[in-house]
C-alpha positions as CSV (number, residue, x, y, z in Angstrom):
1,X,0.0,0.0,0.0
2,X,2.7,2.4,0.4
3,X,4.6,1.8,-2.3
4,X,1.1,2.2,-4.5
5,X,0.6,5.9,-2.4
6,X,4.4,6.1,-3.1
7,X,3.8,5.9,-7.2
8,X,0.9,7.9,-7.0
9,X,2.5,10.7,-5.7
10,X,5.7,10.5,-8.0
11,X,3.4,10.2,-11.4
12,X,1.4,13.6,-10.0
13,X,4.9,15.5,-9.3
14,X,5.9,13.6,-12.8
15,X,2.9,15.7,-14.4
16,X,3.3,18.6,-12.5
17,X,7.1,18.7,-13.5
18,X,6.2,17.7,-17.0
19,X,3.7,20.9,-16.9
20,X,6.1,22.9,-15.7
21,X,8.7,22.1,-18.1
22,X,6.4,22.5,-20.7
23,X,5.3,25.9,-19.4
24,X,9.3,26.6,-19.6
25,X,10.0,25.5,-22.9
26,X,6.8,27.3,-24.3
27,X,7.6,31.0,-23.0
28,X,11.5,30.2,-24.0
29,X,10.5,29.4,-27.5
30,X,7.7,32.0,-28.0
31,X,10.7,34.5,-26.4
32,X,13.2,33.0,-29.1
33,X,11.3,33.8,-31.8
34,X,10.1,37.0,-30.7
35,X,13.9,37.8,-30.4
36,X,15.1,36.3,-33.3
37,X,12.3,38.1,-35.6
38,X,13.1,41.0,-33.9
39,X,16.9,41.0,-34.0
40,X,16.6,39.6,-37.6
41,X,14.3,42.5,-38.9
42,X,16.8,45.4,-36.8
43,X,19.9,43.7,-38.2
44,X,18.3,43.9,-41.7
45,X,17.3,47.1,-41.3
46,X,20.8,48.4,-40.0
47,X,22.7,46.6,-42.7
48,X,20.5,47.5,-45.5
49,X,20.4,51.3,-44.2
50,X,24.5,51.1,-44.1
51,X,25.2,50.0,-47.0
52,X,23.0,52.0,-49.0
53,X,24.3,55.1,-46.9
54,X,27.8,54.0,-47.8
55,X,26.5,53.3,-51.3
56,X,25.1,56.7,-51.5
57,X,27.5,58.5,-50.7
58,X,30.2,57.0,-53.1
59,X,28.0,57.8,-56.4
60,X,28.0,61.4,-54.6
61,X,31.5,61.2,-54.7
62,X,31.2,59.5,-58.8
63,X,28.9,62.1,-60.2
64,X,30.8,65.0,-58.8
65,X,34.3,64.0,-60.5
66,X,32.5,63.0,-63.6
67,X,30.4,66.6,-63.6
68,X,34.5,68.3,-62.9
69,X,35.9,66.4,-65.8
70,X,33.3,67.4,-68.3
71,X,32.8,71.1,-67.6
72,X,36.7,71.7,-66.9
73,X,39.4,70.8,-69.2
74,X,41.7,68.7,-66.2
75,X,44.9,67.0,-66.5
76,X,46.8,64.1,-64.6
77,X,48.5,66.9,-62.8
78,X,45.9,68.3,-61.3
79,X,44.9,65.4,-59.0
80,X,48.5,65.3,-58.2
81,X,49.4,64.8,-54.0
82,X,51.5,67.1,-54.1
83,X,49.2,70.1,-54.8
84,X,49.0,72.1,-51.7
85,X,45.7,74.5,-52.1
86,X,43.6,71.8,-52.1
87,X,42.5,70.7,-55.4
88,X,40.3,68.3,-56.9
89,X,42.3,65.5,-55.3
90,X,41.5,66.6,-52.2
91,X,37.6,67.4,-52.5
92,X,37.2,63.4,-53.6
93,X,39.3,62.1,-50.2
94,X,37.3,64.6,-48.1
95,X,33.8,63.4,-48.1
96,X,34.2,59.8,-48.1
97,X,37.8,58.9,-47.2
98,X,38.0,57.3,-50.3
99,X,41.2,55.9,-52.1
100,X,42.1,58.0,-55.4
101,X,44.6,57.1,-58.4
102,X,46.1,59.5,-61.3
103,X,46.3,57.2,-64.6
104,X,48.7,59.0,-67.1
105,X,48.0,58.8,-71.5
106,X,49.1,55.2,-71.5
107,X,47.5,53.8,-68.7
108,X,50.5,54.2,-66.6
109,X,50.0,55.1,-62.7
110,X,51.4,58.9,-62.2
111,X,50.3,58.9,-58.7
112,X,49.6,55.8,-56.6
113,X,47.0,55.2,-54.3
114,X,46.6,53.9,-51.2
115,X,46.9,51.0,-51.0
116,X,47.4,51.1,-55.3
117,X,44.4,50.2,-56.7
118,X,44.7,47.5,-60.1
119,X,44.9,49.2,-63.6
120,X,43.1,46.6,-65.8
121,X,41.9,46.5,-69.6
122,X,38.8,48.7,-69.3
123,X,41.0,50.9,-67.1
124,X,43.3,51.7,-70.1
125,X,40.4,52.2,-72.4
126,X,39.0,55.1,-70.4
127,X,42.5,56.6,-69.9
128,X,42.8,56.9,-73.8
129,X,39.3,57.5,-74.3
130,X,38.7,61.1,-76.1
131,X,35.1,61.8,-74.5
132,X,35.6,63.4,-71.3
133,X,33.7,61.6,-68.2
134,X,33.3,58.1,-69.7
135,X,33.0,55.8,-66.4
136,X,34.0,52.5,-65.9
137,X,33.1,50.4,-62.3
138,X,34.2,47.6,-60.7
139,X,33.0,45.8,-57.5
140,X,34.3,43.4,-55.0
141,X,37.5,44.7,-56.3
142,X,40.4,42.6,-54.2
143,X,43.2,45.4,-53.0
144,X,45.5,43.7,-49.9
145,X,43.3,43.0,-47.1
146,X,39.8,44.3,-48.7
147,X,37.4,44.7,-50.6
148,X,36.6,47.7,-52.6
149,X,34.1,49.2,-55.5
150,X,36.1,50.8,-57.9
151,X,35.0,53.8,-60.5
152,X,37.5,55.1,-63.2
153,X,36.3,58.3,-65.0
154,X,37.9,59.0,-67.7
155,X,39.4,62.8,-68.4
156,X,39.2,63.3,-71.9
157,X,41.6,63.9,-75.3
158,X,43.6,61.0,-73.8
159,X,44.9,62.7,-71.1
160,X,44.4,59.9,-68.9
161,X,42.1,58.8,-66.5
162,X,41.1,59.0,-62.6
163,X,40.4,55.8,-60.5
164,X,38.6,56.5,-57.1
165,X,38.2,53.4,-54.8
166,X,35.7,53.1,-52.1
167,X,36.3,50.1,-49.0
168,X,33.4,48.1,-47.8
169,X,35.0,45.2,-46.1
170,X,35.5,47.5,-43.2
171,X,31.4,48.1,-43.6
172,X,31.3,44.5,-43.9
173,X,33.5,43.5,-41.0
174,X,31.4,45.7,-38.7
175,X,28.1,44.1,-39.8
176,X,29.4,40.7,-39.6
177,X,30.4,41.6,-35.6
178,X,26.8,43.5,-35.5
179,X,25.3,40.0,-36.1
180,X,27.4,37.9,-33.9
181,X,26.2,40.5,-31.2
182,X,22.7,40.1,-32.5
183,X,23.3,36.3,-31.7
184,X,24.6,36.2,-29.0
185,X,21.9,38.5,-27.7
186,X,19.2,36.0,-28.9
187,X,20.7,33.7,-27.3
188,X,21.1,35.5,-23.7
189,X,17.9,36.6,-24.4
190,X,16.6,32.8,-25.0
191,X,18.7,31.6,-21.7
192,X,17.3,34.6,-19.4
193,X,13.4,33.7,-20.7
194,X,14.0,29.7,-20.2
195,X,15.1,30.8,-16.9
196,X,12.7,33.1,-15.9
197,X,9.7,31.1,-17.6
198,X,10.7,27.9,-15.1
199,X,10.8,30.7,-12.0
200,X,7.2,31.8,-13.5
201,X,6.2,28.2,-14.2
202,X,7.2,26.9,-10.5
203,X,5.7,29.9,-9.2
204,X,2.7,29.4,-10.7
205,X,2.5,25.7,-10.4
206,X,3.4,25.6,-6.5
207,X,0.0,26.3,-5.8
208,X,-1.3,23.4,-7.9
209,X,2.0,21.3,-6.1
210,X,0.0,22.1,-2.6
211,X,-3.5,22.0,-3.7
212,X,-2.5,18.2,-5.3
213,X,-0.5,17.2,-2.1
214,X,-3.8,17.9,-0.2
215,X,-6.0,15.6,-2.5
216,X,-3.7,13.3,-2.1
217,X,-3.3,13.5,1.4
218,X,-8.0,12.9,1.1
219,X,-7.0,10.1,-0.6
220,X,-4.9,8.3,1.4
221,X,-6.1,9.1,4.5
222,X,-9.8,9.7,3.9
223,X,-10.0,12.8,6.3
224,X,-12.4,15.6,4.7
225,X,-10.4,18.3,7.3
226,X,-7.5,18.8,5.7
227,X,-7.1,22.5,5.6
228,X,-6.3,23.4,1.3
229,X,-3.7,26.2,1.0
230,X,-5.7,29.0,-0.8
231,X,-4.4,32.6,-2.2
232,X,-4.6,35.0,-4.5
233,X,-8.0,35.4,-6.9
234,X,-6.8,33.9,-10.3
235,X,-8.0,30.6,-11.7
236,X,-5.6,28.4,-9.0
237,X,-7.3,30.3,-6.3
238,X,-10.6,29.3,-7.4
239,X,-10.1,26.2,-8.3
240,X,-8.2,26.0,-4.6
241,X,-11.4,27.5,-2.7
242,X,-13.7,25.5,-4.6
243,X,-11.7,22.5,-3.5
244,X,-11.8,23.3,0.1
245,X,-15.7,24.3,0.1
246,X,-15.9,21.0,-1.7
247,X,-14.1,19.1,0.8
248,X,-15.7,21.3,3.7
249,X,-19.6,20.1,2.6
250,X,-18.3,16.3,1.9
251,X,-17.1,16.6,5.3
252,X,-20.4,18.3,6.8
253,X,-21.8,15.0,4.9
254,X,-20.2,12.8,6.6
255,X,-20.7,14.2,9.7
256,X,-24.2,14.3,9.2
257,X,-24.3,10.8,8.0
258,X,-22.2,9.8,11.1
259,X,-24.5,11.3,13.8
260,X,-27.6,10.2,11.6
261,X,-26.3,6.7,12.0
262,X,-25.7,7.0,16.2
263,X,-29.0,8.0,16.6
264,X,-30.7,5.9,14.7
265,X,-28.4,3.6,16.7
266,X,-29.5,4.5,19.9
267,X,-33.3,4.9,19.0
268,X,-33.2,1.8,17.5
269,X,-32.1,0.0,20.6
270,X,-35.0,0.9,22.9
271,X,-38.0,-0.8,20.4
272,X,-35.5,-4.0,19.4
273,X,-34.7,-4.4,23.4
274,X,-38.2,-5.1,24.0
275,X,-39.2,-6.8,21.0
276,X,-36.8,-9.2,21.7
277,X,-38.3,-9.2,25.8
278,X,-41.6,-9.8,24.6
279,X,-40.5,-12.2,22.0
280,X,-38.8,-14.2,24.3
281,X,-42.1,-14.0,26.2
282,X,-44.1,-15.8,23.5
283,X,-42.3,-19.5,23.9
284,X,-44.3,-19.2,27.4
285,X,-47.5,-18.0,25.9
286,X,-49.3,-21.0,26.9
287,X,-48.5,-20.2,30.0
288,X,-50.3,-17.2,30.6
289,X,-53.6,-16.1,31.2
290,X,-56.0,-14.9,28.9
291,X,-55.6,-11.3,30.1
292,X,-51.6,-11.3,30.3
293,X,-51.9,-13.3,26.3
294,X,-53.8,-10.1,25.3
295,X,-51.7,-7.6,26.7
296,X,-48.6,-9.3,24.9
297,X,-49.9,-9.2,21.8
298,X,-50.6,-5.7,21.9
299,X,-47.2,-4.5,23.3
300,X,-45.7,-6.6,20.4
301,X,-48.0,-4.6,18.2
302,X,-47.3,-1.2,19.5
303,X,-43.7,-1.7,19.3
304,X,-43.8,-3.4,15.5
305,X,-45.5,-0.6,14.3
306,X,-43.7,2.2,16.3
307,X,-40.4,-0.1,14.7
308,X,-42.2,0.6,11.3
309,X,-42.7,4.2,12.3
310,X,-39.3,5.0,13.0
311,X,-37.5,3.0,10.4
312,X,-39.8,4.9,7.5
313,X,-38.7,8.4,9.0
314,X,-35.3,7.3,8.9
315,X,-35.6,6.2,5.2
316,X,-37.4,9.4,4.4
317,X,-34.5,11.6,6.2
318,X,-32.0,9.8,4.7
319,X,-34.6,10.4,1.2
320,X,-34.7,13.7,2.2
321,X,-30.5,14.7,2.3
322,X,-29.7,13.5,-1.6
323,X,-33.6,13.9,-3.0
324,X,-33.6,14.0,-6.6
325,X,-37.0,14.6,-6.9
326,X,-37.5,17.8,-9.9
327,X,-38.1,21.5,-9.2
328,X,-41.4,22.1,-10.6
329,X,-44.0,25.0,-9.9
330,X,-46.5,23.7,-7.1
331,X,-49.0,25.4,-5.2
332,X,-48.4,25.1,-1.7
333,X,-52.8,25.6,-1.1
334,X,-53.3,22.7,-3.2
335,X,-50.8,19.9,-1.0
336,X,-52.4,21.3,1.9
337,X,-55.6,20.4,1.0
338,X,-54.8,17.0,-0.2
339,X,-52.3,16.5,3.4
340,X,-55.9,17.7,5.3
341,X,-57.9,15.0,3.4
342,X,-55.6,12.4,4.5
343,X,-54.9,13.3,8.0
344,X,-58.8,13.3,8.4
345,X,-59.0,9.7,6.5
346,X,-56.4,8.9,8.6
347,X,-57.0,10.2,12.0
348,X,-60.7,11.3,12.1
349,X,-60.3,14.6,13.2
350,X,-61.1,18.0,11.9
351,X,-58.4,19.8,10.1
352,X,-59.2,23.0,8.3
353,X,-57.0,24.9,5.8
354,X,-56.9,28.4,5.1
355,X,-54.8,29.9,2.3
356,X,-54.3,33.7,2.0
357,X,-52.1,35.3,-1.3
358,X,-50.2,33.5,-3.9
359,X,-48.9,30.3,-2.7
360,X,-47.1,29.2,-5.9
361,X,-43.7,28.2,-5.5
362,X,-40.6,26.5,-7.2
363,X,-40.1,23.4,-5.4
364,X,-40.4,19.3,-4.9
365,X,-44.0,18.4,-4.3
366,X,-43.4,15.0,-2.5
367,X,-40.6,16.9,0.1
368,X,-43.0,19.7,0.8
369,X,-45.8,16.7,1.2
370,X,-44.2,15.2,3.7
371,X,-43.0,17.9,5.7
372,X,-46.8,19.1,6.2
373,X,-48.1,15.8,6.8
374,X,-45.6,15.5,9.6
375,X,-46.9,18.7,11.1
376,X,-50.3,17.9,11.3
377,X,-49.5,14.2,12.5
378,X,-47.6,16.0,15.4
379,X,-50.5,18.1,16.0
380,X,-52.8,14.9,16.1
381,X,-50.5,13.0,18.4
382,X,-50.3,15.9,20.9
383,X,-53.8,17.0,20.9
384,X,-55.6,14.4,22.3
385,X,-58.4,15.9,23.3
386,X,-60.2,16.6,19.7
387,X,-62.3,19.4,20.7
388,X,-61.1,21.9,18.1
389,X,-59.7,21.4,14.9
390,X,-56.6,21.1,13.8
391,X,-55.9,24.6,11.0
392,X,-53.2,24.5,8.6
393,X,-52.4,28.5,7.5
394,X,-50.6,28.5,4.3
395,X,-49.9,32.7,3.5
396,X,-48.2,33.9,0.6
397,X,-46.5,36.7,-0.6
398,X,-47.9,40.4,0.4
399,X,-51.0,38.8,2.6
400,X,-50.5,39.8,6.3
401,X,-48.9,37.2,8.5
402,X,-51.7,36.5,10.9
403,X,-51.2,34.0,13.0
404,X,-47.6,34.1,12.6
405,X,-46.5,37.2,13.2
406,X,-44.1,38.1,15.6
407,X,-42.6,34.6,15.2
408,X,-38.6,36.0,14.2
409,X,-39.3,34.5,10.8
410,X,-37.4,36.7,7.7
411,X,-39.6,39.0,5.9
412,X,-38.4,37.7,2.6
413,X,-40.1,34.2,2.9
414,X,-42.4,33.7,-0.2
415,X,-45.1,31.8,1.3
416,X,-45.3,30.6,5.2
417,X,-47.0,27.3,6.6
418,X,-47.9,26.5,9.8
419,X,-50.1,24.2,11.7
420,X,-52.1,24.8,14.6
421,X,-53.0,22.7,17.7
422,X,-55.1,23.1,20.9
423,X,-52.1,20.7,22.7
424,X,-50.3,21.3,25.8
425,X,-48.1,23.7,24.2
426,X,-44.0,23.7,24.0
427,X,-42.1,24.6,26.4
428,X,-40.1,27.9,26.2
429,X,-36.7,25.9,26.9
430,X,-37.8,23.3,24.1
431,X,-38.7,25.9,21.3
432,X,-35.4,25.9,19.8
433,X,-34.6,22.1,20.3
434,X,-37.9,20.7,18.6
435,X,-36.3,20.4,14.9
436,X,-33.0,18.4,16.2
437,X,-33.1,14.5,15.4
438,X,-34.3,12.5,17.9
439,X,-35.0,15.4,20.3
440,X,-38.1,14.6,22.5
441,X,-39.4,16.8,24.9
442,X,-40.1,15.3,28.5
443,X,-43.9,15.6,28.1
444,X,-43.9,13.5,24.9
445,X,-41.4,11.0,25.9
446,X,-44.2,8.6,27.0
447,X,-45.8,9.2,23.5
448,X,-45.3,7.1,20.4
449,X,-43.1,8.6,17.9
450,X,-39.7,8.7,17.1
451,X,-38.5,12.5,17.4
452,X,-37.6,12.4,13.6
453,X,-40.7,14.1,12.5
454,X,-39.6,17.6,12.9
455,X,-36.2,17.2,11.8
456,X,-37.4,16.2,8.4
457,X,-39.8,19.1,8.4
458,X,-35.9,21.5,9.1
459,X,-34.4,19.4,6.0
460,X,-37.1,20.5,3.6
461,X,-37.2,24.1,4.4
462,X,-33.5,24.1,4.3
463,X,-34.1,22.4,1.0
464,X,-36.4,25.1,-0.4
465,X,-34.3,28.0,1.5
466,X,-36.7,28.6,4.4
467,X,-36.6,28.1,7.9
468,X,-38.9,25.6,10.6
469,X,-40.3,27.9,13.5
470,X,-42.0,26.7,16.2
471,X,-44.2,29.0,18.9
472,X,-46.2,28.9,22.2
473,X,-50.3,29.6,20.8
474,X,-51.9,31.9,22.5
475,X,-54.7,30.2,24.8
476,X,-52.7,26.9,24.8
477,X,-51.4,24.8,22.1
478,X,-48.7,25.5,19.4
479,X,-48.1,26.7,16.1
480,X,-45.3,24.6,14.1
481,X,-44.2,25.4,10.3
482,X,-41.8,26.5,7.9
483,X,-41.2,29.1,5.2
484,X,-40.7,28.6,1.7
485,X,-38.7,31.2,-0.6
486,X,-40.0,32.4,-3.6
487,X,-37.4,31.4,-5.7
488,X,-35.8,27.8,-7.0
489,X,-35.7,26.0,-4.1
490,X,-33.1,23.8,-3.0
């Protein structure tokens, strides 16, 4: 057995684990590829905007020596290093730090760049080309260590020609180290969600940890009182109060069913005890006179059917804690004219019934049946005398409480029952100990019945969200009912 509460408990931290591993791995991943779209699309965006900034700014560079070369007659010489105010040499250099090369007539370098930048076929075209400002480019141009675009423009008459050389590997080289920093980025980024996700995930699941740890600790011990740890007001809190309320009214249940059980018990002892006395008395029967014969058979038939009695009141509380019997719309007027019909079949007395206001209700016809009859059965058994009747006052809503008022009952009770007698009356100290199970007062201990009859009449106004009240009548006798709410009952 404890190795099987053992392996229950390790597959329910297995699936707790596995939820909160999968709670990790989801926010990691959705993290990831937030990151990576985002670090993709900004790296995209950087690069493209660099390179066609850098791109830019070289055909600036292009255009502006080839507009020089065709407005102004301009020889090798002029690009020359060594010209110290500044000439066109140095207004190519200055924007764009870029690389510049003097060709001579024959293709030959007058003045090298650097680093010296190739001279290739097209390169000695354009040097002997007539037209001034024919242009000739080259990209991914190797020179040393980089890469470079290359333009040559040529200056016209065959004068020669004018290479300017732009580096990108540099450009290149920063992007490249931009997008290992995007990645490793990514992946910090990746590595500080996973981590945070699992102290989000056990944070979140450590409530379900506790709230499973108590259900387990219902089901192996079977003790309803263990207390669920509850807080907070999202779905885990709910789910956690709803447990304990759960656990709270299987627990009221069973407590119920337990002190149900050691009454009926104990009542149950009394009527079997001398049963089984008079029982015993019957193998001697012979042996007694006529008169003593007589009296025997009626004790054994007072007990039986007190026996019955008591064991049909305990089926119908019992019936009465898990009815399933439908909501439906009954008239409260109607059952207590068909529970005065019987009681007079049944008793021979005279019960009257007097209805005031809407008695229509939601509730269970058969409960609300039974509670009444018990009523005016009580009332039979404890008026003995018969002079008067027996009235059962059924009020509903806006009628004036009559007979009842001044009982403590709510306001807000729909319709009101009650059933009066011309009996020796209740006690003050037993008013609010009629409606317990198998409470009898002193008086009526000498009287048939099992005590049960009220209590069942507390179960169904409970039932239909009323109340059982119980009052001293005014020139002797009492007045016993219940309320009934408006509403759904139940």
């Amino acid at each position: 057995m404890r190795s099987g509460a053992r392996l229950r408990r390790w597959v329910a931290r297995a699936r707790l684990s596995s939820l909160r591993t999968t709670f990790t791995v989801s926010f990691a991943a959705v993290a990831a590829a937030v990151t990576v779209l985002v670090g993709f699309l900004s790296y995209d965006a950087a690069a493209r905007l660099v390179r066609v900034d850098q791109q830019t700014v070289f055909e600036g560079v292009v255009q502006d020596l080839l507009d020089e070369v065709r407005h102004s007659a301009l020889t090798p010489a002029d690009f020359a290093t060594a010209d110290a105010d500044g000439g066109p040499r140095d207004e190519l250099i200055r924007p764009s730090g870029t690389v510049v090369q003097v060709l001579g007539p024959d293709a030959s370098v007058v003045d090298r760049g650097h680093p010296p930048l190739p001279v290739g076929a097209d390169d000695r075209r354009i040097a002997a080309a007539r037209p001034a400002g024919q242009l000739v480019e080259h990209r991914d141009v190797d020179v040393g260590d980089g890469m470079y675009r290359v333009a040559t423009v040529s200056l016209g008459d065959g004068r020669g020609a004018v290479q300017i050389a732009q580096e990108f590997s540099d450009t290149e080289d920063l992007l490249r180290e931009l997008q290992q920093r995007t990645v490793l980025l990514v992946g910090a980024v990746v590595i500080a969600a996973g981590l945070f996700g699992w102290w989000l995930a056990r944070r979140i699941t450590s409530r379900l940890v506790r709230l499973a740890g108590a259900a387990e600790d219902v089901a192996r011990t079977g003790r309803l009182g263990i207390q669920v740890p509850v807080a907070g007001y999202d779905e885990v809190a709910r789910l956690g109060r709803s447990f304990d309320r759960m656990l709270g009214r299987l627990a009221q249940s069973e407590e119920d069913q337990r002190r149900l059980v050691q009454d009926a018990g104990h009542e149950l002892r009394t009527p079997l005890t001398s049963l089984r006395t008079n029982i015993s008395m019957l193998r001697r029967i012979d042996e007694l006179p006529p008169a003593a014969r007589g009296e025997l058979v009626a004790d054994l038939a007072q007990e039986s059917r007190e026996l019955t009695d008591l064991v049909n009141e305990l089926v119908d509380l019992a019936a009465g804690q898990s009815d399933r019997e439908p909501l439906q719309r009954v008239a409260l007027a109607d059952i207590a004219e068909d529970v005065a019909v019987a009681a007079r079949r049944r008793t021979g007395r005279a019960v009257t019934v007097r209805v005031s206001g809407d008695t229509v209700v939601d509730g269970r016809p058969g409960a609300l049946q039974r509670a009444l009859s018990n009523l005016v059965d009580n009332a039979a058994k404890f008026d003995r005398g018969g002079s008067e009747p027996i009235d059962i006052v059924v009020t509903g809503v806006g009628a004036r409480a009559g007979a009842g008022a001044g009982t403590g009952v709510g306001s807000g009770a729909a319709v009101r029952v009650e059933v009066l007698d011309r009996g020796p009356g209740i006690a003050e100290e037993d008013l609010d100990r009629v409606f317990d199970r198998f409470y009898r007062a002193p008086d009526a201990r000498s009287l048939p019945g099992s005590g049960l009859g009220l209590s069942i009449v507390r179960e169904v106004a409970a039932a239909h969200g009323g109340d059982p009240f119980a009052r001293r009548r005014e020139g002797g006798g009492s007045a016993i009912g219940f309320t009934v709410s408006g509403g759904s009952g139940g």
